[in-house]
C-alpha positions in Angstrom: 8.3 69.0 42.2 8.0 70.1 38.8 5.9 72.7 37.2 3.9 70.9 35.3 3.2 67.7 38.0 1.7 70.5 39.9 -0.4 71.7 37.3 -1.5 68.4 36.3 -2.5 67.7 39.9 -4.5 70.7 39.9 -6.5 70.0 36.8 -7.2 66.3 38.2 -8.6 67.4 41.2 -10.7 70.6 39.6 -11.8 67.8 37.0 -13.0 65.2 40.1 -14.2 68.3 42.0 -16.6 69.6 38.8 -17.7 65.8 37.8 -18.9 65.2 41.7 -21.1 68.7 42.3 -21.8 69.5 38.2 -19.8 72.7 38.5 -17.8 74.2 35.9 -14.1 74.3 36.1 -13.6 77.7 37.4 -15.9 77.7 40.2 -14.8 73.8 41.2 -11.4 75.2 40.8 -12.1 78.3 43.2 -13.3 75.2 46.3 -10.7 73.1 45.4 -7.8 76.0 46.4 -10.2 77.8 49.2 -11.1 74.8 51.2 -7.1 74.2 51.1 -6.5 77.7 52.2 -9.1 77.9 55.1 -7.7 74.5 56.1 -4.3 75.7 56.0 -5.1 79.4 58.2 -4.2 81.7 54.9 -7.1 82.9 55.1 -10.4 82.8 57.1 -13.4 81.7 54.7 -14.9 81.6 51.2 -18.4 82.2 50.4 -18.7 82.1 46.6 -20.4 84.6 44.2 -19.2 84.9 40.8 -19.7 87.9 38.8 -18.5 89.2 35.7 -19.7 92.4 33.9 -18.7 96.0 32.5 -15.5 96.0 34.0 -15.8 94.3 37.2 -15.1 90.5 38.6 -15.3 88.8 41.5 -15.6 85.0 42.2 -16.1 85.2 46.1 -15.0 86.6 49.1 -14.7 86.6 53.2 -15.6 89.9 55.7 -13.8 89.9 58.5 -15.9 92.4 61.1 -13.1 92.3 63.7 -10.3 93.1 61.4 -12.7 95.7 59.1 -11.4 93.6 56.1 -13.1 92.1 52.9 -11.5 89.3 51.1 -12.2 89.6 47.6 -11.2 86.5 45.4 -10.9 86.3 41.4 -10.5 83.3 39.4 -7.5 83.0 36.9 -7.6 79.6 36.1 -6.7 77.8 32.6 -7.4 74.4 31.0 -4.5 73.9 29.2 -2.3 70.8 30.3 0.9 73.2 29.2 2.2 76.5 32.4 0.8 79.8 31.7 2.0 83.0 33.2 0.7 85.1 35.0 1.8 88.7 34.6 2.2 92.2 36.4 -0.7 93.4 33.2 -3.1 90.9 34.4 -2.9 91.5 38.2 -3.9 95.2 37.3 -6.3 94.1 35.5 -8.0 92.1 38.3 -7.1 94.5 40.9 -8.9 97.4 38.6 -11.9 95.1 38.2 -12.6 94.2 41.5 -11.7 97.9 43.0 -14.8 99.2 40.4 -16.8 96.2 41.5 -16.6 97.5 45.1 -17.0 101.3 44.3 -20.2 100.3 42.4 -21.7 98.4 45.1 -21.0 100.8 48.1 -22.4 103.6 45.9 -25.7 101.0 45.9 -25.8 101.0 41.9 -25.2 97.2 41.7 -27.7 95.7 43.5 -30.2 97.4 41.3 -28.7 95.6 38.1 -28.1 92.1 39.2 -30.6 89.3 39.9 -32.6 89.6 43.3 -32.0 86.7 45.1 -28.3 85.8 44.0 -25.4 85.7 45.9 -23.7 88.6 43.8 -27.0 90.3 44.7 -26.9 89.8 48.3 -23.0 90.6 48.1 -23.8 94.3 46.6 -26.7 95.0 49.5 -24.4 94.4 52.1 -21.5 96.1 51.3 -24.0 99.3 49.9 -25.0 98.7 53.8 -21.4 98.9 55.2 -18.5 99.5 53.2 -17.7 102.7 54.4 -16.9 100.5 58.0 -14.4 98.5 55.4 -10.9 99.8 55.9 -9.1 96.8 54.4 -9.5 95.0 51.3 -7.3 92.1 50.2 -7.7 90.6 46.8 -6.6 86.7 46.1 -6.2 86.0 42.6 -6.3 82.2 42.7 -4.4 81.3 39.2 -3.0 78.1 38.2 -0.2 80.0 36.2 2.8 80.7 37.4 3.7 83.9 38.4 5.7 85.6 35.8 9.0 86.5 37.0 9.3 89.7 35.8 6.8 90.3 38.7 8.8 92.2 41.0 6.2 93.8 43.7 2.6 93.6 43.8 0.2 96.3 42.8 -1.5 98.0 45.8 -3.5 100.5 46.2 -4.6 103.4 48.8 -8.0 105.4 48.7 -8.2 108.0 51.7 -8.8 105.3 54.8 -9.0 102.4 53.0 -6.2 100.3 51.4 -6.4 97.7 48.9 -3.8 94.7 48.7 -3.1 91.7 46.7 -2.0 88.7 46.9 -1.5 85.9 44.6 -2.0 81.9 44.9 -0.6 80.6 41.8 0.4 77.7 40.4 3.5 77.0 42.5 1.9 78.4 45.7 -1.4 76.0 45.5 0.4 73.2 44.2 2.8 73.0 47.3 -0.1 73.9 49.5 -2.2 70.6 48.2 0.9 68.4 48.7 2.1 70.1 52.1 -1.0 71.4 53.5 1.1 74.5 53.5 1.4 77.0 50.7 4.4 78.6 51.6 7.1 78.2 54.1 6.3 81.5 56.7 10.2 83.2 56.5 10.6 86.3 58.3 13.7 88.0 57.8 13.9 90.7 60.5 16.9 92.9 58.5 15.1 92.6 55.3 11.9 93.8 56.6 12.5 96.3 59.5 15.7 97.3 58.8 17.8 94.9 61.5 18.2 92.2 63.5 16.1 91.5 66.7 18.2 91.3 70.3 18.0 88.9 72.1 19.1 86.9 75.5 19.8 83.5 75.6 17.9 81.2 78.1 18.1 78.0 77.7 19.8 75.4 75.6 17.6 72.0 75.2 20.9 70.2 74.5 20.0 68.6 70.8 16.4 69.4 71.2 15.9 73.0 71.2 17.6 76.3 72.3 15.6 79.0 74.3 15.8 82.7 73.9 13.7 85.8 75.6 13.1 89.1 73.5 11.4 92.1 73.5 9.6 92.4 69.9 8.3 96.1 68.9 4.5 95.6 68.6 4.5 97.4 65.0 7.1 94.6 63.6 4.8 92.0 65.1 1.7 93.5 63.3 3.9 93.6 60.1 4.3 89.8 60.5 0.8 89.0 61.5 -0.4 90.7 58.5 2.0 89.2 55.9 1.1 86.0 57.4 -2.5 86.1 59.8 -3.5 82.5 61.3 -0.8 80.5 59.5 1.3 82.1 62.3 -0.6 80.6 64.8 0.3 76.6 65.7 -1.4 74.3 63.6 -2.8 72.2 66.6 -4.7 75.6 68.1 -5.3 77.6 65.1 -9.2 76.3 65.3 -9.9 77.8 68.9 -7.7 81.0 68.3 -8.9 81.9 65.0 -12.4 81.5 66.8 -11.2 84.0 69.3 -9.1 86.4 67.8 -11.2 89.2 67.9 -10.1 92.8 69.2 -9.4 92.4 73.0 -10.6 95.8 74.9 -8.0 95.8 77.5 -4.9 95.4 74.9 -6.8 98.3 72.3 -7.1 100.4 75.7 -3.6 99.9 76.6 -2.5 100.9 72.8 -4.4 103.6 72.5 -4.0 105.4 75.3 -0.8 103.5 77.5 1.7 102.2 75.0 4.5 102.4 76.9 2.7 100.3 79.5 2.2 97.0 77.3 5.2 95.8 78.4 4.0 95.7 82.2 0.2 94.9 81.7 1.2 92.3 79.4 1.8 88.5 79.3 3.6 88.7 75.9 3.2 86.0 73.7 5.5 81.8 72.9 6.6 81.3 70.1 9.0 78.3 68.5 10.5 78.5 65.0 12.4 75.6 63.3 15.7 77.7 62.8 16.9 80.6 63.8 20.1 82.8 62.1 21.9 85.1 64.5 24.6 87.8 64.4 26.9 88.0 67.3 28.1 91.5 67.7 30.5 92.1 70.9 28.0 91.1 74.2 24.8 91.7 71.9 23.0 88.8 70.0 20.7 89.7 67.3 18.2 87.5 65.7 18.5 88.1 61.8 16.1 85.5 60.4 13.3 82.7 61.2 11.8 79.8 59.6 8.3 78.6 60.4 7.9 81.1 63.4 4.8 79.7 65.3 3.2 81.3 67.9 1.7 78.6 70.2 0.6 81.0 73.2 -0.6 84.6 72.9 -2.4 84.6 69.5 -4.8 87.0 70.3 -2.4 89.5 71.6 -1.0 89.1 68.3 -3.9 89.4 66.6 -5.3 92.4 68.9 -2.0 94.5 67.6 -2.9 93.9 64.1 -6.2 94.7 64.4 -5.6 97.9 66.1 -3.2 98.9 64.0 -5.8 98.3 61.0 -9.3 99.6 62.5 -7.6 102.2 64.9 -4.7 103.4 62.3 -2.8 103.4 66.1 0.5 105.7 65.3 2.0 104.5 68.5 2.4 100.4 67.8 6.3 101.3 67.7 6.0 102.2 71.5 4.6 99.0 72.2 7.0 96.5 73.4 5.5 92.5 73.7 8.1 90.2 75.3 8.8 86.9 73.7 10.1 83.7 74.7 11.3 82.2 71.5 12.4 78.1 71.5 14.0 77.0 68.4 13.3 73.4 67.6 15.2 70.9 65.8 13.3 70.6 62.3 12.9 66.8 62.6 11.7 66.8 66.0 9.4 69.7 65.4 6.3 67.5 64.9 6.9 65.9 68.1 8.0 68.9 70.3 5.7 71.6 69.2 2.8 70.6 70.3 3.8 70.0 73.4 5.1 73.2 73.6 1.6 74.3 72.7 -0.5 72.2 75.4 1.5 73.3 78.2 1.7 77.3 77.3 -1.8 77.3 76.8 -2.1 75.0 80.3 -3.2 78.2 82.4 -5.8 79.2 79.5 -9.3 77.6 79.4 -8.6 75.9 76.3 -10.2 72.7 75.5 -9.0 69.1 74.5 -11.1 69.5 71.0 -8.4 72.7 70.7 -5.7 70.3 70.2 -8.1 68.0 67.9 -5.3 67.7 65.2 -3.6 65.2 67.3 -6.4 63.1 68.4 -6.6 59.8 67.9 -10.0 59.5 65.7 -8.1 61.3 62.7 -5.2 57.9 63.2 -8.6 55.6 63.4 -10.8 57.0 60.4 -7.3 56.9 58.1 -6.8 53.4 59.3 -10.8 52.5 58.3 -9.8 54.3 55.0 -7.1 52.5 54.5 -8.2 49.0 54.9 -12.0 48.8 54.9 -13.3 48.4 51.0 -16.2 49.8 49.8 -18.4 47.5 47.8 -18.0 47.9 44.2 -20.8 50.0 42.6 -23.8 49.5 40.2 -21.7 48.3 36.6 -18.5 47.7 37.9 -16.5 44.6 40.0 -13.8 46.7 41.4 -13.9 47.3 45.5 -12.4 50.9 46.2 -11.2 52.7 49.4 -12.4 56.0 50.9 -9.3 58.1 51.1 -9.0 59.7 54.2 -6.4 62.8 54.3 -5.6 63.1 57.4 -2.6 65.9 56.6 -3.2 67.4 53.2 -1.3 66.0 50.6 -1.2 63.0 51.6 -2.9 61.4 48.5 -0.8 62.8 46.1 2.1 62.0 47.9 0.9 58.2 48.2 1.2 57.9 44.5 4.0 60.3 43.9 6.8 57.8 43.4 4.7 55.0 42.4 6.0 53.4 38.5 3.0 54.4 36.2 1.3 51.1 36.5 1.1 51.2 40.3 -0.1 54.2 40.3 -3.0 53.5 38.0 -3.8 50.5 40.3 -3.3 53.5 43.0 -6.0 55.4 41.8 -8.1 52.9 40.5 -8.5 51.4 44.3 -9.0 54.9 45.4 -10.2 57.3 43.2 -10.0 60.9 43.6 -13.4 61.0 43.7 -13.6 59.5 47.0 -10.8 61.5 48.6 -12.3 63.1 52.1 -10.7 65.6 54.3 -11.4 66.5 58.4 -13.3 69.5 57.0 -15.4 67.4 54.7 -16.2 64.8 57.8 -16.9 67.5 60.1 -19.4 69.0 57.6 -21.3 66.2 56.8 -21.4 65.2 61.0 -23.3 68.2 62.2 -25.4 68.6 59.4 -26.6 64.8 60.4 -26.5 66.4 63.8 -29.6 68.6 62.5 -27.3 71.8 63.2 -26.9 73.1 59.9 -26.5 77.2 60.9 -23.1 75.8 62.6 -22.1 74.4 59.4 -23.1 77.6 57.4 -20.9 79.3 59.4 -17.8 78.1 57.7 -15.3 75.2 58.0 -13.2 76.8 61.1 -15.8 77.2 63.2 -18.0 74.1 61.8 -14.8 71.8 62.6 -14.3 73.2 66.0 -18.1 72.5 67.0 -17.2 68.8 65.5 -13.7 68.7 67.2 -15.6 69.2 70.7 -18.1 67.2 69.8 -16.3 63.7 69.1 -13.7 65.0 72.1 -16.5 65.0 74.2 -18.2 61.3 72.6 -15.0 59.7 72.5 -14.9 58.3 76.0 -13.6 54.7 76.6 -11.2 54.7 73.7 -13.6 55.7 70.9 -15.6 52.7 71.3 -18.7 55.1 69.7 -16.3 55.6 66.4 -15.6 52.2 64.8 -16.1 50.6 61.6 -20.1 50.5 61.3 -20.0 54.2 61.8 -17.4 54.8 59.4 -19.4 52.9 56.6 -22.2 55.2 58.4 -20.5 58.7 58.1 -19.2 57.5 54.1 -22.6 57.0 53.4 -23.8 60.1 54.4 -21.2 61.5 52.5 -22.6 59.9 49.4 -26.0 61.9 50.4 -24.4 65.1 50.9 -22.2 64.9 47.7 -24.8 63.8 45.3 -27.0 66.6 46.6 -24.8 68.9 45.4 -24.0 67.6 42.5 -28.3 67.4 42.1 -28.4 70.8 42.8 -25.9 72.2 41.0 -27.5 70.6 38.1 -31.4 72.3 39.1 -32.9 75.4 37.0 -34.3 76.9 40.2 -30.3 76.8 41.5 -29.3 80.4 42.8 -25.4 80.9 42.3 -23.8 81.0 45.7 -26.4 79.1 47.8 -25.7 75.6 47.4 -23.5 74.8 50.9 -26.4 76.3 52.5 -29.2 74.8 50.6 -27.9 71.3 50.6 -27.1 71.2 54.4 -30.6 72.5 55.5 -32.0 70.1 53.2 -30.6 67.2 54.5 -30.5 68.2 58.1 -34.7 69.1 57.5 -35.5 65.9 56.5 -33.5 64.2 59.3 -35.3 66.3 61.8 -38.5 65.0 60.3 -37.9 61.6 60.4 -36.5 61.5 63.6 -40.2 62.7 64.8 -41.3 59.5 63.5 -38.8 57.5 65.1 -37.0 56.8 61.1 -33.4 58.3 60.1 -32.3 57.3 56.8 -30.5 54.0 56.3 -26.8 55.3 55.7 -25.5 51.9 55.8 -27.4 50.9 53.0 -25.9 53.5 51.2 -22.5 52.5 51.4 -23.8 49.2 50.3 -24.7 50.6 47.4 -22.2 53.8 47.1 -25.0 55.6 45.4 -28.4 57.1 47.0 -31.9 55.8 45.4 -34.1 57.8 42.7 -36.6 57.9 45.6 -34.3 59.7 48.2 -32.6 61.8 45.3 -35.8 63.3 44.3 -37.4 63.6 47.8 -34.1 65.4 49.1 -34.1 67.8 45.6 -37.9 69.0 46.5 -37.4 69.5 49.7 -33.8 71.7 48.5 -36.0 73.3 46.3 -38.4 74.7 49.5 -35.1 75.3 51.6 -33.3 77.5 48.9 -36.8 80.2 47.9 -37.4 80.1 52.2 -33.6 81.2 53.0 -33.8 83.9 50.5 -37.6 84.8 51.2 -36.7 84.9 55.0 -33.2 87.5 54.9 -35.4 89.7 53.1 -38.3 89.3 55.9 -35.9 89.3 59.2 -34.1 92.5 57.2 -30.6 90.5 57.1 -29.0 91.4 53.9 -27.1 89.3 53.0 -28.5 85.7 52.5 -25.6 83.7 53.6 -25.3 85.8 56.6 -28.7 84.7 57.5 -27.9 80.7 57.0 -25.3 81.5 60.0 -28.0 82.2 62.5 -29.8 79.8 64.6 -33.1 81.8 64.0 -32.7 80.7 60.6 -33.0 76.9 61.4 -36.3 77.8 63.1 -37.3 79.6 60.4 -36.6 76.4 58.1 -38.3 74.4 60.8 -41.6 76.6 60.9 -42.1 77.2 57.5 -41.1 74.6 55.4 -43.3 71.1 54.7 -42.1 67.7 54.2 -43.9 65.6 52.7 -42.8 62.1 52.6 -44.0 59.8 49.7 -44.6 56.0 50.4 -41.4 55.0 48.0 -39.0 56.8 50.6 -39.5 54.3 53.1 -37.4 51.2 51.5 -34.5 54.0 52.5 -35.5 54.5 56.1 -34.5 52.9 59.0 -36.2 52.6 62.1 -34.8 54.2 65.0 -35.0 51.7 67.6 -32.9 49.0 65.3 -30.3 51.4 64.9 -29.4 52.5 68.2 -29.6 48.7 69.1 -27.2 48.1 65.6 -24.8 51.0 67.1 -24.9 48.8 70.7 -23.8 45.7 69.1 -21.4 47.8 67.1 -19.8 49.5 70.1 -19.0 46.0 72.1 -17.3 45.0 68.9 -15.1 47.9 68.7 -14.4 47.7 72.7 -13.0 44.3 72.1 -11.0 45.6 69.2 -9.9 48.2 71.5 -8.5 45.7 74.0 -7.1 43.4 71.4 -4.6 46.5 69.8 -3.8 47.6 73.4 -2.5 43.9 74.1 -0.7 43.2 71.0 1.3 47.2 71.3 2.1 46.3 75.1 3.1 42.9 73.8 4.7 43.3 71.2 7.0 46.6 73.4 8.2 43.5 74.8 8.8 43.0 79.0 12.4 45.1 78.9 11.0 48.3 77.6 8.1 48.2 80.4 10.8 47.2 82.9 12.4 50.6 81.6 9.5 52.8 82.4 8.3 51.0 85.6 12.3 51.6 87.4 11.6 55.4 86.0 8.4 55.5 87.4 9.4 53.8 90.8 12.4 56.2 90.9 10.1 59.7 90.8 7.5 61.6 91.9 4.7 62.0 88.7 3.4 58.6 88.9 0.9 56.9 90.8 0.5 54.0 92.7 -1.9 52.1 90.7 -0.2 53.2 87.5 3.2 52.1 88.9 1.6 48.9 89.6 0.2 48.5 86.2 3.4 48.9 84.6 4.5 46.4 86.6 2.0 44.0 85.1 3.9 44.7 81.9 7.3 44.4 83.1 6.8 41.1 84.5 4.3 39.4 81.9 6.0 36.3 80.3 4.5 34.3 77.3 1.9 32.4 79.6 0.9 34.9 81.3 -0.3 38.8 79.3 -1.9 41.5 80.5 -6.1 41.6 80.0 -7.4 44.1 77.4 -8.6 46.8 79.9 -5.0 46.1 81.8 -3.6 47.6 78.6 -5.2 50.1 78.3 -4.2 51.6 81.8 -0.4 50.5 81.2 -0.5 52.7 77.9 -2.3 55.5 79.3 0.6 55.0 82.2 3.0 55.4 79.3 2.3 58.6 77.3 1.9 59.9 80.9 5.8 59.1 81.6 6.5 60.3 78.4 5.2 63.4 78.4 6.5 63.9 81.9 10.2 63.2 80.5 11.1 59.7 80.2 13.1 58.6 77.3 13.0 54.7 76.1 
């Protein structure tokens, strides 16, 4: 795509993105990238806290205690329809700003000269605390200019112990990410970086699948790639539960440190599946020169372990280390379908959940289908019914409208305006704050979507007769309450910079916890009637954010946590909340309540509704499959081993049904449960 579609994709989302929470352009434009870059596994978190003064800037950042690393990020962003550039001047510039930011704070100067309470503030006192621990700093300039090609290397820096690097999200880089989900294709070129090619023995062939291969990689080349890269490496479908576990393991440091030569032996080594591989054949020797979209699906934190010594142990002996690799190279088109299979079963002999492999699941297939087909009622001053976009890959908006002539895609975006475009991170946010667990949602979008992930894994049951269209409209309206309370207060005087994720999801999951002691829970569904909240819930929602923001700040200082966002992560904080703060609910509130009793009886009614739908799309896919292709599967089934009785006898069901006579709704469900069994166990229609 074009330069300047990307840009003008950017500025239309940072312009929905600053109408719906009332921020300015720059910090709305700093969400819009992070949220894409946590989602993708570039980079870990973003807490914001924009500061500009003397010399310095910053705009947010991420500390990672296992790896000893700070993520800084600075803003570059520009207004102007027309490409800017971004040059090798600038980036110095940044990089020297931020490195005296830093400096100032550990020497405890800054915290002295900024506002008590802020983010910034709470920033300064933590690093003054422990930035001497810091031994890595990276800093993200998120630009939407294009990187100047005269920009040959980035500027990095080294201070005694510590090093500084940079890297850059520009316009190209974000503007693929937020129509790929993917900001750069991961390319590792093994002669270009270390110098030569990688041997290797070949195992396998999958025919026109795959090919297989088994290699011993040098554990500081694997470090190399990890850091260039960090969780994108890991497969998509488990990056959730590895990033969540990735810390230091004490064996493998042990091992480094003081065995190296021993990894090999005390080692399981580490999967991995690429979607091409180029390879040199010299005489009996086969070396692997270069990789595209190198995955590894089993062994993430060994990877990760490596890395981490390497960077908190400054280990000289990572080039005695030898981790074996069994390397599959997968057919690009049939990566999507392969891969993850690849995943499930390497990880097999690990405890790792079903919510682990939550991208597949079939909620994300049900909410796009609600968001596709179910229209909203048209809001206060208008006639025109809208959808609530559901992206269930990123980019999938934009590339719905893409090709679309100029007046479809109006109509496009007039049925489903950007405004209402909703990601898994945003429903997974807005879920366990309703839940009442808001210190799991101030804890960042990876680990906030794997507590959702094993949340719905574990309610899904019976075909996900729990999640169906009255809980959609449900979950969309709370949406509406979580969004306009941002936008409210972004908006307030009393706002502290940096604290509104926290304030907002307290606030909402406070007044939940209160009504739900009086048997009430607000009335979501009339909100998606109305696709707006009330005056009366807006301003009982904004007092009681008002409480939650002065108590979080009042209460890091009391409990001696210094940094206030750090403290919204802790349980102890929710009690805290809990304890201290008062809700008072005025008389007005109650025409937006709910009683607790009719809901629960409205989600009973709902649930037999979506159990019949259930059966109803389980008999109309084994219909229309058609008796032949059930025959097909039933004579594999018959023939081996994997199958059992009453599943062979199901599929027999299928392979004899006729016009008169179907299969029932629950019979359906067993003969398709029957079939992703076979087909995961090898058969092939």
């Amino acid at each position: 795509m074009k330069d300047d579609y990307f840009l003008a994709e950017i500025l239309q989302q940072v312009n929905a993105r600053s109408l719906a929470t009332s921020d300015f352009s720059e910090p709305a434009f700093a969400s819009v990238v992070a949220e894409a870059l946590v989602d993708s596994g570039a980079i870990l978190g973003f807490e914001p806290a924009f500061f500009s003064h003397k010399g310095m800037r910053v705009d947010g950042y991420n500390y990672s205690e296992e790896e000893a690393t700070l993520d800084l990020f600075v803003v570059d962003f520009h207004d102007d329809p027309q490409v800017q550039s971004l040059t090798q001047t600038q980036l110095e510039t940044f990089l020297k700003r931020a490195e005296t930011f830093f400096e100032r704070a550990v020497d405890n100067d800054l915290a002295w000269e900024v506002d008590v309470g802020s983010s910034i503030w709470s920033l300064a006192r933590q690093l003054a605390q422990m930035g001497e621990s810091i031994v890595r700093i990276r800093l993200n300039v998120l630009s939407n200019a294009k990187l100047s090609n005269k920009v040959k290397t980035l500027p990095t820096k080294k201070k005694g112990d510590r090093e500084w690097a940079l890297k850059v999200w520009d316009l190209l880089a974000i503007g693929r990410m937020l129509s790929t989900g993917e900001p750069e294709p991961i390319i590792i070129n093994f002669k270009e970086m270390f110098g030569k090619g990688l041997p290797c023995l070949p195992a396998n062939s999958g025919g026109n699948e795959l090919d297989s291969y088994l290699t011993v990689i040098p554990g500081d080349w694997l470090a190399e790639i990890y850091d260039l890269y960090g969780g994108r490496l890991l497969e998509q479908n488990v990056r959730t539960f590895l990033q969540a576990t990735r810390g230091v393991n004490k064996g493998i440091r042990k091992t480094i440190l003081e065995e190296p030569q021993m990894f090999f032996a005390y080692n399981n080594g580490i999967s991995a599946t690429a979607a091409k591989g180029e390879f040199d054949v010299q005489g009996e020797q086969i070396l692997l020169n270069r990789l595209e979209n190198l995955q590894i699906v089993n062994g993430g934190q060994t990877t990760a372990s490596i890395f981490n010594v390497m960077k908190r142990d400054k280990a000289e002996n990572l080039d005695r280390v030898r981790v074996q690799m069994k390397l599959s190279v997968v057919q690009p088109d049939l990566v999507d379908a392969i891969v993850p299979r690849i995943s499930l079963f390497a990880n097999s002999q690990n405890k790792v959940s079903d919510a682990d492999f939550f991208s597949n699941h079939p909620f994300h297939r049900r909410v796009e289908n609600f968001s596709r087909n179910v229209w909203a009622p048209a809001g206060e001053g208008t006639q025109q019914m809208t959808h609530w976009f559901y992206e269930r890959a990123r980019g999938q908006y934009s590339n719905a409208s893409a090709y679309l002539t100029t007046s479809k895609k109006k109509e496009f975006e007039v049925q489903n305006p950007r405004k209402q475009l909703i990601h898994k991170t945003d429903i997974a946010k807005v879920l366990v704050t309703i839940m009442c667990m808001p210190h799991i949602v101030s804890q960042g979008a990876q680990k906030n979507f794997k507590f959702f992930a094993e949340n719905v894994t574990g309610r899904w049951g019976d075909e996900g007769v729990a999640f169906g269209e009255d809980w959609f409209k449900g979950i969309i309206g709370a949406t509406i309450v979580f969004r306009t309370l941002e936008r409210l207060v972004g908006q307030a005087d009393w706002y502290a910079q940096g604290y509104r994720a926290n304030t907002v999801t307290y606030s909402i999951s406070l007044l939940i916890h209160r009504l739900k002691s009086k048997q009430m829970d607000i009335d979501f569904m009339k909100i998606w009637n109305r696709q707006a909240t009330s005056t009366s819930l807006n301003k009982a929602l904004l007092r009681i954010a008002h409480q939650v923001q002065s108590r979080i700040i009042k209460a890091a200082d009391t409990y001696k946590v210094v940094n206030v966002t750090e403290w919204c992560k802790r349980e102890k904080c929710w009690e805290d909340i809990l304890q201290s703060v008062e809700v008072l609910l005025d008389g007005d509130l109650a025409r937006d309540l709910v009683n607790a009793h009719e809901k629960e009886s409205a989600q009973r009614s709902a649930r037999r509704e979506q159990k019949v739908l259930n059966d109803i799309e389980a008999q109309t896919y084994v219909v229309g499959r058609g008796a032949s292709y059930w025959s097909k599967i039933h004579r594999w089934a018959s023939e081996g081993l994997s199958m059992t009785p009453s599943e062979i006898d199901f599929l027999s069901l299928a392979a004899a049904m006729s016009s008169r006579k179907i299969p029932s709704g629950p019979q359906s469900q067993k003969i398709i449960l029957a079939e992703k069994k076979a087909l995961s166990d090898g058969f092939k229609p």
